[in-house]
Every structure is written in structure tokens, then in C-alpha cells.
C-alpha positions as CSV (number, residue, x, y, z in Angstrom):
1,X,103.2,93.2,115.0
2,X,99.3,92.6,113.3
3,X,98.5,92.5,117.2
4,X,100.0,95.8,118.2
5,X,97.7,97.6,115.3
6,X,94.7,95.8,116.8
7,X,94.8,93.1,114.8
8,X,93.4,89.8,117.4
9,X,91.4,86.7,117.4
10,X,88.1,87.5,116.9
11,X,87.6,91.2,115.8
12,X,85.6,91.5,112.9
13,X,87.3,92.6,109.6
14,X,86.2,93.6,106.1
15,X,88.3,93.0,103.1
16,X,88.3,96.9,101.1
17,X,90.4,95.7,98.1
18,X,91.5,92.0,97.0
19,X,92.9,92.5,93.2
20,X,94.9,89.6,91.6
21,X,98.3,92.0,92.2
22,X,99.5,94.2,95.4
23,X,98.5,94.3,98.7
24,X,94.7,93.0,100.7
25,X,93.3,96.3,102.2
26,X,91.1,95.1,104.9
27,X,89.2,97.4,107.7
28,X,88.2,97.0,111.0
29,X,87.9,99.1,114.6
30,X,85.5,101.6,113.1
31,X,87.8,102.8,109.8
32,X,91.5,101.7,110.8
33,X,92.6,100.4,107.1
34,X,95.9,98.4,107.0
35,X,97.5,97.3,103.9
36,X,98.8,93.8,104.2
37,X,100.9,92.0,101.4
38,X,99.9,88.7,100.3
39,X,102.4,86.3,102.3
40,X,101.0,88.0,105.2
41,X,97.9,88.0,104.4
42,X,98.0,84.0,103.8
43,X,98.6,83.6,107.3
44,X,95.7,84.5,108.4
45,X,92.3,82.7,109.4
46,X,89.1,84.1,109.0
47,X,85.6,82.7,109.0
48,X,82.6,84.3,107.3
49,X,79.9,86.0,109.6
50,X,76.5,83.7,109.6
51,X,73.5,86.5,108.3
């Protein structure tokens, strides 16, 4: 399903909201925002970007 919306290996993502309750916000593909809950977001690997 994440893959449908754009979601891949290796896009580039930034996390919008992260509170200690609800659902991760994150962004990517210049301003799609996708609300994912925690379980889901779990499941995911990401690596920081080296500056």
C-alpha cells in the first residue's frame, strides 16, 4: 500500500510531527504528507542523510 502512495526504497523523507501519542506525519515528493500510525511506522527503515 505505502508503495502505491510513493512510498519506495530510497526516497528521501522528512518526519513533520513525532509526539509521544497519535500518528508520525512524515513528507516527501515535494509536499505529499501521509499520516502513518505507529505499528506502521515501526516497520520502516530509514537512515539519516550524511551533511
Amino acid at each position: 500500500r505505502l508503495a502505491d502512495l510513493g512510498l519506495t526504497p530510497g526516497i528521501t523523507l522528512s518526519v513533520v510531527q513525532a509526539n509521544s501519542r497519535g500518528p508520525i506525519i512524515i513528507s516527501f515528493k515535494d509536499d505529499v504528507r501521509l499520516a502513518l500510525g505507529r505499528g506502521m511506522a515501526y516497520k520502516i527503515k530509514v537512515e539519516p542523510l550524511a551533511l
